[in-house]
C-alpha positions in Angstrom: 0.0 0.0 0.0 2.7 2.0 0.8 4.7 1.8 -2.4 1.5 2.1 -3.8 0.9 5.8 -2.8 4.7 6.6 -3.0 3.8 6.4 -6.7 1.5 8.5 -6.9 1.7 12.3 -6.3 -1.9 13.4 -5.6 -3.0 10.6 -3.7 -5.5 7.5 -4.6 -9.1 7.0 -3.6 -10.1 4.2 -1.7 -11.3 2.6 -5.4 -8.1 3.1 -6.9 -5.9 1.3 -4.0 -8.4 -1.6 -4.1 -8.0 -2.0 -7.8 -4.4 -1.5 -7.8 -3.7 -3.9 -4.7 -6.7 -6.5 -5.4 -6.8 -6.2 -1.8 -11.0 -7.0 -1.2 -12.7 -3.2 0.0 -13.4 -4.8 3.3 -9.7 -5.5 4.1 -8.3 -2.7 2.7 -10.3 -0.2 4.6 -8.8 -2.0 7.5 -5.2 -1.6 6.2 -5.9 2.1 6.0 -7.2 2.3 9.4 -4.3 0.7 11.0 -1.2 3.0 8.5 -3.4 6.2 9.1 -3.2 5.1 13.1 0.5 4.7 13.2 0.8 7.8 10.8 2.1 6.4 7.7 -0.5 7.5 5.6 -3.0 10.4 6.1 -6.5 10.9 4.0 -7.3 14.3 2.3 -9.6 16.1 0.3 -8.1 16.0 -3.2 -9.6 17.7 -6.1 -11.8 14.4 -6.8 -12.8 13.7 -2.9 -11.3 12.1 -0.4 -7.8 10.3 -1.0 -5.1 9.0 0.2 -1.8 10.0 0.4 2.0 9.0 2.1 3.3 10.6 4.7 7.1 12.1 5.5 6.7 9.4 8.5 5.5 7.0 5.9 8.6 7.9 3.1 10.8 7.2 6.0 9.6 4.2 7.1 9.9 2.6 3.5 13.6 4.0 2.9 14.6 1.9 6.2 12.7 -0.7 5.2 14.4 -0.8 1.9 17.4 -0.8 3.3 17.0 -3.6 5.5 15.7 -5.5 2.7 18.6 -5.0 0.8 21.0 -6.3 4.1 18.9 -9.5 4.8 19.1 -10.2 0.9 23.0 -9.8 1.5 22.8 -12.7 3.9 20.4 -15.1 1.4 17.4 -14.0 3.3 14.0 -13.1 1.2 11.5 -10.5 2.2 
């Protein structure tokens, strides 16, 4: 989800991310609860309604995870 809305520079509505993550409407709602709780994402009112967009918290939270992907896959490790 994250990566998803990196992606994109005004933000996705709620029908976009479940197309683009063929996460069911249900779930994903519920994955969007949980990243806006913990402040990785934030919802606002784009020019088309309400969307969703990435957070500076959000950004930095996927470069560290990057990284750490990068140093497991140094030791043979897949994430």
């Amino acid at each position: 989800m994250l990566l998803t809305l990196e992606q994109s520079n005004d933000g996705l509505k709620i029908t976009e991310l479940v197309r683009r993550s063929n996460v069911p409407y249900v779930r994903l709602t519920e994955i969007l609860e949980e990243l806006e709780k913990k402040g990785l994402i934030r919802q606002i009112n784009g020019e088309e309604g309400q969307v969703y967009i990435i957070t500076q918290k959000g950004i930095k939270f996927l470069n560290e995870y990057r990284k750490f992907s990068k140093f497991a896959e140094g030791f043979g490790f897949e994430i």
